[in-house]
C-alpha positions in Angstrom: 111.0 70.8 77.1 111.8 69.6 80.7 112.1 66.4 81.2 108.6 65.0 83.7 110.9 64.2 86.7 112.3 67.7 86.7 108.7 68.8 87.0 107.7 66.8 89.4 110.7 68.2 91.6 109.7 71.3 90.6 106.4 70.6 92.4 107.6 68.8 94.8 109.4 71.8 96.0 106.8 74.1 95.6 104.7 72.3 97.3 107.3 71.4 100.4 107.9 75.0 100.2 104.4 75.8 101.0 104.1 73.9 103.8 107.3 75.5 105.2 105.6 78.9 105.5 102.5 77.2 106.8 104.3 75.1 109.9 106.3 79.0 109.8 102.8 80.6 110.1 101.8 78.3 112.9 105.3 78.3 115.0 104.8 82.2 114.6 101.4 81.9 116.5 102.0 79.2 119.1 105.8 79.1 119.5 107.9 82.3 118.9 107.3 85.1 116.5 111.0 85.3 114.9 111.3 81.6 115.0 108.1 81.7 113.2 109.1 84.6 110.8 112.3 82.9 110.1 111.0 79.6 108.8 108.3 81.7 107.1 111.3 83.4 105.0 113.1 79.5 104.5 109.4 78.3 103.1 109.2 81.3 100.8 112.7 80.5 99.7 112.4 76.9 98.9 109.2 78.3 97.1 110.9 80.8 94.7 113.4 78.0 93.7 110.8 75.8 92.8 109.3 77.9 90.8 112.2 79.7 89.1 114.6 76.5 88.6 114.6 74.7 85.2 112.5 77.1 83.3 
């Protein structure tokens, strides 16, 4: 059973992760489309880790 702090990072980076591909999804419309793409890929990332560490 993980501990509740590990879950919370867990969440944490889920949720940070999230966000990433949504500011990527913006700065894809507005700013540059790589740019955008890139930090889409980096949000994704963080995301999968999140999800896949500690379990």
């Amino acid at each position: 059973m993980p501990s509740y702090e590990a879950e919370s990072m867990d969440l944490k980076r889920m949720v940070a992760g999230t966000h990433v591909s949504v500011l990527g999804l913006g700065a894809a419309q507005f700013i540059h489309y790589e740019i955008g793409f890139l930090v889409v890929l980096l949000g994704v990332g963080i995301t999968y880790i999140g999800w896949t560490s500690e379990r």
